[in-house]
Structures are given as C-alpha cells and as structure tokens.
C-alpha positions as CSV (number, residue, x, y, z in Angstrom):
1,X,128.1,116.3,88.7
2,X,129.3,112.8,88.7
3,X,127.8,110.7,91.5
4,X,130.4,109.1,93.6
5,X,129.6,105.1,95.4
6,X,129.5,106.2,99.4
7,X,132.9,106.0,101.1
8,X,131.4,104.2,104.4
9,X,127.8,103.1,104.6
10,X,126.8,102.3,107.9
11,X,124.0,99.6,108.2
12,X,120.4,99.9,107.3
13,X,117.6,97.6,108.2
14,X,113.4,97.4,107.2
15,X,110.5,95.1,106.8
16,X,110.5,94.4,103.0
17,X,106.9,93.2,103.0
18,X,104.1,95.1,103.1
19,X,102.3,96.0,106.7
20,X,99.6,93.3,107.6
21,X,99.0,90.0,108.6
22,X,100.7,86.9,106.0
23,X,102.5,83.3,105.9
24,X,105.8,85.3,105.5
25,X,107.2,89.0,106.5
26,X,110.7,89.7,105.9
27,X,113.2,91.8,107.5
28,X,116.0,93.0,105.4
29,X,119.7,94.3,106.7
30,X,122.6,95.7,104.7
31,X,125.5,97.2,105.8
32,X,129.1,96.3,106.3
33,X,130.2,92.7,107.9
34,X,127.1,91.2,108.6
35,X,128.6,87.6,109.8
36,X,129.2,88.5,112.9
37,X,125.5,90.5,113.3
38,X,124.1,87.4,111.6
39,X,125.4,85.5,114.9
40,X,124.1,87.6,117.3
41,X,120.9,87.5,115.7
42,X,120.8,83.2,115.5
43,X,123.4,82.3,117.8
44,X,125.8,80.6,114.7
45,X,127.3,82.1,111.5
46,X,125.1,81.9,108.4
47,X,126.4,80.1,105.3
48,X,126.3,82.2,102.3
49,X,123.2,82.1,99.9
50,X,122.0,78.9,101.9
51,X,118.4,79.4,103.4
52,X,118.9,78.0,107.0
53,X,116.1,77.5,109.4
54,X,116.6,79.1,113.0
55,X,115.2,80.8,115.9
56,X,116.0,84.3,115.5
57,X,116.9,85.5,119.6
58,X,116.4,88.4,122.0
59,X,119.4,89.7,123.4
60,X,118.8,87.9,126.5
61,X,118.3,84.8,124.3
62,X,114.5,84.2,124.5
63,X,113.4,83.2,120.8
64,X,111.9,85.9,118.9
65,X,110.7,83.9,116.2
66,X,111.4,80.6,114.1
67,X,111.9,81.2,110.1
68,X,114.7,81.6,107.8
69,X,117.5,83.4,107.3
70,X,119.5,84.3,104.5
71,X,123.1,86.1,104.1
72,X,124.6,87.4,101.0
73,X,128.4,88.7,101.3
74,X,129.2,91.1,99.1
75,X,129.7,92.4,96.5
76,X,127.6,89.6,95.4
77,X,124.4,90.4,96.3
78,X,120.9,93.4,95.2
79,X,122.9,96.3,97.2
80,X,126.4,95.2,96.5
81,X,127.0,95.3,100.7
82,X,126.4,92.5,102.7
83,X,122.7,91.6,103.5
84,X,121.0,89.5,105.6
85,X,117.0,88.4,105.0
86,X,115.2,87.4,108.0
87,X,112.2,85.1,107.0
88,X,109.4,85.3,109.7
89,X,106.1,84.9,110.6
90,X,104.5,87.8,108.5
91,X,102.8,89.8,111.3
92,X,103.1,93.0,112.2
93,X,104.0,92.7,115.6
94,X,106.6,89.6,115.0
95,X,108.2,91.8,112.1
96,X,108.7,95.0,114.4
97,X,110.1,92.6,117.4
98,X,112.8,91.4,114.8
99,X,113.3,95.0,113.2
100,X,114.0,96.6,116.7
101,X,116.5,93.4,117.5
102,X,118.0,94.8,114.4
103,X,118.1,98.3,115.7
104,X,119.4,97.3,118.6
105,X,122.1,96.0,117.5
106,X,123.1,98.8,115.8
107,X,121.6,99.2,112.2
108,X,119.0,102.3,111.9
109,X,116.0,102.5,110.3
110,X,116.4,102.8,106.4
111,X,114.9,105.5,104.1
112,X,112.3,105.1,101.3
113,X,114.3,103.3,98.5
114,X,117.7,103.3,100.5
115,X,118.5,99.7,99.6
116,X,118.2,100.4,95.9
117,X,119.4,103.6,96.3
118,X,122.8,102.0,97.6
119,X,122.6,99.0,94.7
120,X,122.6,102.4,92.5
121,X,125.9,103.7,94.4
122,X,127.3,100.5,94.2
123,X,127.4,99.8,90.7
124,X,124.7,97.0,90.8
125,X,121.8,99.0,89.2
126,X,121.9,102.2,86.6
127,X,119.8,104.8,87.5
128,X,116.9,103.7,84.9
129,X,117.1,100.3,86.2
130,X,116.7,101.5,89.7
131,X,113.8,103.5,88.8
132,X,112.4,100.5,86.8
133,X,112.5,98.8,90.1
134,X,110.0,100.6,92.0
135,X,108.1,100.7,88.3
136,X,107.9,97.1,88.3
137,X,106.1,96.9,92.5
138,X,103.9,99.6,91.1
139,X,102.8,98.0,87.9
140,X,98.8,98.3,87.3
141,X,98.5,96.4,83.5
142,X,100.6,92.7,82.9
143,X,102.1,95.0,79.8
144,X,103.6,97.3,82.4
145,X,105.2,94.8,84.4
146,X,106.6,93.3,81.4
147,X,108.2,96.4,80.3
148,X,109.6,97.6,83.6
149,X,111.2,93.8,83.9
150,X,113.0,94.9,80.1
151,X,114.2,98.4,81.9
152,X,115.0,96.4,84.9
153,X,117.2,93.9,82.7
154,X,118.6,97.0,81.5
155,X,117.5,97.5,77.7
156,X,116.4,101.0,77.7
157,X,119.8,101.3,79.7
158,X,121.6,99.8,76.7
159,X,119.8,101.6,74.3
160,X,120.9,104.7,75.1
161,X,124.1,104.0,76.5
162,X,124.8,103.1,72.5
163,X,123.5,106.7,71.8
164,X,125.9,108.1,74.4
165,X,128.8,105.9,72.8
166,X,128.1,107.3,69.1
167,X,128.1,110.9,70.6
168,X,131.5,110.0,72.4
169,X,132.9,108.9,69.3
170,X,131.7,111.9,67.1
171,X,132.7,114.4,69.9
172,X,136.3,112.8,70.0
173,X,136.7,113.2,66.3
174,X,135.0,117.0,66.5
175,X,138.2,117.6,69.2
176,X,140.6,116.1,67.3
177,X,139.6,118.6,64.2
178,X,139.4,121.7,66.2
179,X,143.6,120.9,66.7
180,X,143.7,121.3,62.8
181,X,141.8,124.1,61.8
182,X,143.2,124.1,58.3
183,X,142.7,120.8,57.8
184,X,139.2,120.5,59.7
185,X,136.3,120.8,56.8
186,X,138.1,118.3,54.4
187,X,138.6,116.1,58.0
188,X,134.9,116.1,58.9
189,X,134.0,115.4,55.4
190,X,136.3,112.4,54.7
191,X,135.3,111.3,58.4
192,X,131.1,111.3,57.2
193,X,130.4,113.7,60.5
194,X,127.2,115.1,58.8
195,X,126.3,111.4,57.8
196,X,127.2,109.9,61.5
197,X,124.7,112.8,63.4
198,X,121.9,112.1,61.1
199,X,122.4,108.6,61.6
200,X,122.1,109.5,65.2
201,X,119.2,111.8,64.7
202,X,117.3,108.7,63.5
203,X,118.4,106.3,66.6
204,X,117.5,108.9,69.2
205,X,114.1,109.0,67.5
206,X,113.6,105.7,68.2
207,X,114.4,105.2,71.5
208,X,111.8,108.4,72.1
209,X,109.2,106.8,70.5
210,X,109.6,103.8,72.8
211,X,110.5,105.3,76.0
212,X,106.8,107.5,74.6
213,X,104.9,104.0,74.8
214,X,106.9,103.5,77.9
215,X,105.7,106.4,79.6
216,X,101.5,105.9,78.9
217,X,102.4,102.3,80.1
218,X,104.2,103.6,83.6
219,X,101.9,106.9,83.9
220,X,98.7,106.0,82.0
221,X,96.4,108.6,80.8
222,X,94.0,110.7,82.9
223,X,90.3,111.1,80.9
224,X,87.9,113.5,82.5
225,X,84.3,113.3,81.2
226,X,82.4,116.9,81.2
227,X,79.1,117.5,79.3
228,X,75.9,118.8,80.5
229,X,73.5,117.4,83.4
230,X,71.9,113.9,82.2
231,X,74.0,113.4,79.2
232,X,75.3,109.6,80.2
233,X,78.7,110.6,82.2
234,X,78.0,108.5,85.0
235,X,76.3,105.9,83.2
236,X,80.0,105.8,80.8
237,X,82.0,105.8,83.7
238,X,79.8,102.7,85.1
239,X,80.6,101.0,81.3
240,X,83.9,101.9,81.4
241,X,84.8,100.0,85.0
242,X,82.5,97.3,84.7
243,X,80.6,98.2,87.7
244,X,77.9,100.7,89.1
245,X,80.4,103.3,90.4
246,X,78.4,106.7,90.4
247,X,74.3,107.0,91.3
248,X,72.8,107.3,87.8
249,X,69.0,108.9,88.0
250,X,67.3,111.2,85.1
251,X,67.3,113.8,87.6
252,X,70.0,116.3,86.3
253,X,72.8,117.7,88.7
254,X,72.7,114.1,90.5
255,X,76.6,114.1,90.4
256,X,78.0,116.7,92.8
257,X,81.4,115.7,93.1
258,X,84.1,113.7,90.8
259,X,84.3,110.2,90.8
260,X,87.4,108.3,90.1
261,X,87.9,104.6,88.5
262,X,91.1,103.6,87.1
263,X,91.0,100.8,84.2
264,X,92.9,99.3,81.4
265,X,92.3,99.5,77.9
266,X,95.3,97.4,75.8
267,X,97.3,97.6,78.9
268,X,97.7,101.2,79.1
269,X,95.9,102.8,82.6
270,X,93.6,104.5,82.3
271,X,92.3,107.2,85.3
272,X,88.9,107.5,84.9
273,X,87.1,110.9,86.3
274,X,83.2,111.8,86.0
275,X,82.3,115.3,86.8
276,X,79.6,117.2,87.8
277,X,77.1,118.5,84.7
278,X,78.3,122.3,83.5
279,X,75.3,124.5,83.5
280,X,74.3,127.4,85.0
281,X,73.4,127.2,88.2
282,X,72.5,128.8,91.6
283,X,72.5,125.9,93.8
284,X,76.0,126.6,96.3
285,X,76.3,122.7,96.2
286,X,76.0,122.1,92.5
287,X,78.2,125.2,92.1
288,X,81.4,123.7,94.2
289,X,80.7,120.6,92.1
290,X,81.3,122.1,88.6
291,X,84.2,124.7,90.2
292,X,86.0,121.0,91.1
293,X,85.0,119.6,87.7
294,X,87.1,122.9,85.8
295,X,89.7,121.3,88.5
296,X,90.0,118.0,87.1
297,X,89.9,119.2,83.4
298,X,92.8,121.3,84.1
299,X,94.7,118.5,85.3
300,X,94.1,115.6,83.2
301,X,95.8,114.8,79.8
302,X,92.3,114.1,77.6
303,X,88.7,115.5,77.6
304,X,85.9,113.7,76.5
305,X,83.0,115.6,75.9
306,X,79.7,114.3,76.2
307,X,76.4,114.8,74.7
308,X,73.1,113.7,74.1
309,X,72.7,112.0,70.9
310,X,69.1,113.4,70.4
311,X,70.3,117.1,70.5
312,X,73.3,117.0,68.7
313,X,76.5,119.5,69.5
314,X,73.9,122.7,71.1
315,X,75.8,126.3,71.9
316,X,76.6,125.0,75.7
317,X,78.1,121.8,74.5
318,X,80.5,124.4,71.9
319,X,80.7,126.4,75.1
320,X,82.4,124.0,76.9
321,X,84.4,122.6,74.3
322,X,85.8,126.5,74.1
323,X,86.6,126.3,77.5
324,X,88.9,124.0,77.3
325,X,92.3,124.2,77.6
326,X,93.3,125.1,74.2
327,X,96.5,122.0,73.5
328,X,94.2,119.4,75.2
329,X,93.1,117.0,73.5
330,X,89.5,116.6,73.2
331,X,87.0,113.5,71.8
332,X,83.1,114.2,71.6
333,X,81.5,111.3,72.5
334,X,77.5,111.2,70.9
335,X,75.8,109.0,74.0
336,X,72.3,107.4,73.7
337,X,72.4,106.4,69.9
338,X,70.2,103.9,71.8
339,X,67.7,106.2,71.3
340,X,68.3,107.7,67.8
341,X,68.6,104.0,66.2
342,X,72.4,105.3,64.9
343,X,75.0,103.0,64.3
344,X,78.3,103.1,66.1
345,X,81.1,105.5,64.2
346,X,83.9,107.0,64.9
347,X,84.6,110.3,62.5
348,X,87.3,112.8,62.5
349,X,87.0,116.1,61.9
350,X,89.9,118.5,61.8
351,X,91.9,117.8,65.5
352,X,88.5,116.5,67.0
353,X,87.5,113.1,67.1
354,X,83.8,111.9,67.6
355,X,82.5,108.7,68.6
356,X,78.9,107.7,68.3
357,X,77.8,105.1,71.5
358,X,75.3,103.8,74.2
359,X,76.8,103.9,77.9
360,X,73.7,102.0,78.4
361,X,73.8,99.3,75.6
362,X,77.6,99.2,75.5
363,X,77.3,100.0,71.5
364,X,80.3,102.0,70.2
365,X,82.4,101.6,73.6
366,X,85.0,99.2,71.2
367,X,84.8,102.5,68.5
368,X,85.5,104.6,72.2
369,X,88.7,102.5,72.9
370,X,90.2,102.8,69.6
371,X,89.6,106.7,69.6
372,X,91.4,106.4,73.1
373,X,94.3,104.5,72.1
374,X,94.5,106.7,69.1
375,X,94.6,110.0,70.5
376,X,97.1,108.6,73.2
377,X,99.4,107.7,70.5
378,X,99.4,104.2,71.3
379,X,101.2,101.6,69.4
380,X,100.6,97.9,70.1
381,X,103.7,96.4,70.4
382,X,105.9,94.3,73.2
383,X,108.9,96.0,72.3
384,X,108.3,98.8,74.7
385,X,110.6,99.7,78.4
386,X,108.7,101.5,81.2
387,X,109.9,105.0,81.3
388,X,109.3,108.2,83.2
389,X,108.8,111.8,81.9
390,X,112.3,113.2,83.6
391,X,113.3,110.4,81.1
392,X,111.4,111.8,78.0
393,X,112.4,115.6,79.1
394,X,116.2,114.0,78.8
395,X,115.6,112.4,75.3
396,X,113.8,115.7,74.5
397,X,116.9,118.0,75.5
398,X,119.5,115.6,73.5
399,X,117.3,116.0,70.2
400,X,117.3,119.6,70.9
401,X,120.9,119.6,71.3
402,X,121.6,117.0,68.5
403,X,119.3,119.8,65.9
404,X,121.3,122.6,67.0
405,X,124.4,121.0,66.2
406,X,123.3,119.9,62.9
407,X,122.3,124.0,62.6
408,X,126.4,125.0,63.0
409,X,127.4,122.2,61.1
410,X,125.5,123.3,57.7
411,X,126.7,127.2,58.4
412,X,129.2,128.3,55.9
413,X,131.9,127.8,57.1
414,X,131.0,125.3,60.3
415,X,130.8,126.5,64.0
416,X,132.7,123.7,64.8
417,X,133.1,125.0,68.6
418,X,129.5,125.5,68.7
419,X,128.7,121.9,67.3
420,X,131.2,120.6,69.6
421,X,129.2,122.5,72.4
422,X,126.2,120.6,71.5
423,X,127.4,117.5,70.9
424,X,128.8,118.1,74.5
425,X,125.1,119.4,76.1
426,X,123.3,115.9,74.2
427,X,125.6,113.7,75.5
428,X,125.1,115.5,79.4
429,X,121.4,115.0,78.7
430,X,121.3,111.3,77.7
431,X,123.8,110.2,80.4
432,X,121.4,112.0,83.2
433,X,118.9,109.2,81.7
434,X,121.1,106.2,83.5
435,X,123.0,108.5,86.2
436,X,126.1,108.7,84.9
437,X,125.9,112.3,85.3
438,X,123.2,113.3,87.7
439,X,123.1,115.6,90.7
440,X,122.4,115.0,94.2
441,X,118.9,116.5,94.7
442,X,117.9,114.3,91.5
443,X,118.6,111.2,93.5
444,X,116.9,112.4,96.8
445,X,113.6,112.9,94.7
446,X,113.7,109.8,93.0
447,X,114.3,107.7,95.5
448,X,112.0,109.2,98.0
449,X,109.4,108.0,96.2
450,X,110.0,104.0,97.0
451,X,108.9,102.2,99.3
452,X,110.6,101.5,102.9
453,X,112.4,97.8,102.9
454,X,113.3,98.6,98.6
C-alpha cells in the first residue's frame, strides 16, 4: 500500500540528548502552530531560525531555566511541522522540568523515532534516508558514519530510484505493446526491450554489490572462536581487542562462558566471541559452557576454528569442523607457530581458509585480517551507502523478478503478460527500498527501533 503524509498530527515533544549530566540537554517539540506555545513557554514570540537566549517559565512564571531557544515554521524545518528546540542546562532533572512544561501545555510524549518518522510522512526524508538517520547515531567505524551521511544525503535513494525509473519506462512500453498484439514482437524488438532489461540486470547488480558493502559496514560480522581447551582462544580474542579481556591460564576448561569484544578491522565491526573449549566432559559447569558455545556458533555469520600449531588438524578438531553449520563459513586458524618456528601463511584449500599465527607474538594476525576481510567479501572502497538487510532482501526480490522476466521474454513466442507481471513485482520491490510503496507494520518496526527525541 502507498503510505499517505498524516491528515492532523497533534504535537510531540522529547529530550533529544542522551540521559545524564552535560553543558547542553535539549528539548525538542513538533507539532502544529508552535508560535503561540513558543510564548507561553518564554513569555515573547520566537523569531524564526534565530537562536534567542531566554528564561524558559513555569506556568505560574517562576524561571525554569536560562538557555536557548529555537523555532522553525514549517514546512521548512527536519519534520516538515513546526518545531521548537529548547537549549538547557543538560541535566536530567532540568530536562524533565522543561519536558513536563511541554506536556503540560499540551504536547504528549513522543514515540521512539516519531520525529523522523513524521520528516518521512512529510516528504522531508525517503524511507532509506530515514533509516540512514538512526544509522548514522549508531555508527561504530569513521567508514560507517561516512556511508550513512551518503544514504542520509540520499545517494543510495537516488540510485535506485533511477532503477525504478528504467523499469517505469520499460513497463510503459510492455503496456503499450500488449494494445497491439499483432504488432508487439516486431515493437519490442525495434524498441531494444531485451537490450534495455539487461542493461538493467547490470545496474541492479551494482547497486547490490554496494548496498552488500553497505550492510557489513552497518551490521558488521559476528566471528565466534571454537577449538579445543588451551588452544589460544582467549589469548586471540585478547590480540584481537588490544587488551586482556578473558583469564588466559594453561589450565584447560579456564573459559566457562563466552566473552564478547566488538572491534574494527578496515572499518567493518567486527563482534568478537570466545567460547568455552569442546571436549568431552563431565563437569555440569564446563558442560553449560560448551552447550552456550554451540549457541553462539549457530548465531554468528563466521567460525574460526582454532588449533594448536604443534598437533596439527587431530579427529576432534575435524569433529568440530563437521559440526558446523554446513553454509557457514569457516577459517582454521594454526595458533602458537611461536612454538613450531613457522612462518605466517595464509593457504586456501577448497572453501576453507587457513591462517598460520601467534595470539601470543601477534605473528600472522595481519595474514588473520586479510582472511577476514576476504571471506566477508569486503571491498575497500569509499564509494559505499549504509544499508540494512530488508534493503538487500528488496534488491534480492527485484533481481529475482528482473530473471524471471528475462525467462518469458526469450520463450517462443514471448509471455508478454507474464514479463509485464514481473517487471510490475521488481518495480514493487525496489520502491519498498525508499517507501514509496511500503505497508504500515513496515514502518512501526523500523521506526521503533530509534531513539526517543529522533
């Protein structure tokens, strides 16, 4: 369905700075005809985009606070409604007084991501740009900020809102044939319509491959080290953040539980998790340990499996390895070449990838990032916008749409209802991308998911 800007918004008010003590806490309002709000609030009308200093008043006209305030009439302003910022004293106790002076005079209490939400309704922000938003406050790498300010200026918009154009255009011709059915193969060949989808094919695989970078950049990728007992997974996870994390002894089953660390390699997160040592075992402890380390491997995206140098890949290390899940990725990581007087490598063979290190030397950890990166399908490059996977799943469906129309276009004679169909269905898929056709419940998850005050 086709999302609609809201008839009548009534007014909406939150602290837009985090809780806690600061220099400066603001209080944000938006809503219809502020001007006169504004006034009750300092006791004069505010002059548009001018900050004013002023003593922000009690409704018996004690003086809440002194800071500054700031009005924006609309349309010209982040939710397209009026809004007022109220500059404070950032604590938590002087940004409550001037949110329940707000309240009180009649705004409510806004919703997690209501203010962008309503810039979305309004026509300010595409739905991509609004998510790129809350991308940008949640940023953990400088690359991911400067890819969510790209979505946020609205290139990944524009990219495939040129997709959705060229389908538009192909569709309209496709129409236009289906009136003429004697006329229609000799139409559609004059008019290049085989030429024009692969043409799109090609562009749509472009944009996936960057919204792909886009998406390890927003979501990063979740690495869980298993191995044995004592085979250097807590003394990696210690290289890996820079800092003694886990308790690293020579007595095996030290680790009970897992430990997270979240880093950065080339930008791209990276969530961290060690794991108790697989073995056999009849220790009850030990044994909830390695039932929550199965947990983590089943929900993380790569698997590095390590083992001791000395020993080389035993039956329990090919055990484990055949436990796996069997699409995830896996890397075997040779630890304590330390000891073996091995040089750092990294091999291939078949889908598995080895790398041959020291946790405890940090030789090999550079060979460990490039196997990362590599496996992750990571392409340096600053020409990449944050996006999400309902963004991928979208560009996913319109390829699938865009090869089954291709499939009833080289049938003898074309399905040219069918390819119309699909052109249709690819074009539905893409436009869900920047909300020009999204459903209600779509929104209401998305935006639940921001913070109050954005």
């Amino acid at each position: 369905m086709t999302v609609a800007p809201s008839p009548a918004p009534d007014t909406i008010a939150a602290v837009a700075t985090p809780p806690g003590r600061g220099g400066v806490g603001i209080v944000r309002v938006s809503g219809r005809n502020l001007a006169p709000f504004a006034v009750a609030l300092a006791g004069r009308a505010p002059t548009p985009r001018r900050a004013e200093l002023t003593d922000f008043r009690a409704a018996d006209g004690a003086t809440l606070d002194s800071g500054l305030m700031l009005y924006f009439p609309a349309p010209a302003s982040f939710t397209g409604e009026d809004v007022l910022e109220l500059h404070g004293h950032g604590g938590a106790v002087v940004m409550n007084l001037l949110l329940a002076r707000c309240l009180e005079l009649g705004a409510r209490l806004a919703q997690p991501g209501e203010f962008t939400r309503r810039a979305f309704l309004n026509g300010k922000l595409d739905l991509a740009q609004a998510e790129a938003v809350a991308d940008l406050i949640d940023a953990s790498t400088a690359a991911a900020a400067r890819s969510a300010v790209r979505s946020l200026q609205g290139e990944f918009s524009r990219a495939v809102r040129a997709l959705v154009d060229e389908l538009t255009d192909l569709r309209l011709l496709v129409e236009a044939t289906l009136d003429f059915p004697e006329e229609e193969i000799d139409f559609l060949k004059q008019a290049d319509a085989f030429g024009r989808l692969e043409r799109l094919d090609q562009r749509l695989a472009e944009v996936r491959a960057r919204a792909r970078q886009g998406k390890l950049l927003q979501a990063g990728l979740s690495v869980v080290l298993v191995g044995q007992p004592n085979v250097g997974k807590s003394s990696l996870l210690n290289r890996l953040a820079g800092d003694d994390l886990a308790i690293v002894t020579p007595i095996p089953g030290t680790t009970r539980d897992a430990l997270k660390s979240s880093i950065q390699i080339h930008g791209i997160p990276l969530h961290v998790v060690d794991t108790a040592g697989l073995r056999a075992t009849e220790d009850e402890v030990e044994k909830i340990g390695i039932a929550r380390a199965w947990k983590a491997v089943r929900e993380a995206d790569l698997a590095l499996l390590l083992l001791d140098a000395r020993a080389g890949l035993t039956d329990d290390d090919r055990a484990i390895l055949a436990e796996l899940p069997p699409n995830m990725p896996r890397l075997v990581v040779r630890n304590k070449i330390d000891l073996t007087a091995e040089p750092p490598a990294l091999t291939h063979d078949g889908d598995t990838t080895h790398v041959a290190l020291s946790a405890k030397t940090g030789a090999g950890m550079e060979a460990l990032e490039q196997a990362l990166l590599e496996i992750a399908g990571w392409q340096d490059s600053e020409d990449t916008f944050i996006a999400r996977a309902r963004h991928l799943q979208a560009l996913e469906a319109g390829a699938t749409h865009l090869a089954a129309a291709r499939a009833e276009l080289e049938t003898a004679p074309p399905a040219l209802e069918l390819f119309a169909e699909n052109l249709r269905l690819a074009q539905n898929a893409l436009a869900e991308i920047t909300g020009e056709f999204s459903a209600d419940d779509l929104l209401g998850a998305i935006f639940s998911r921001f913070c109050i005050g954005k």
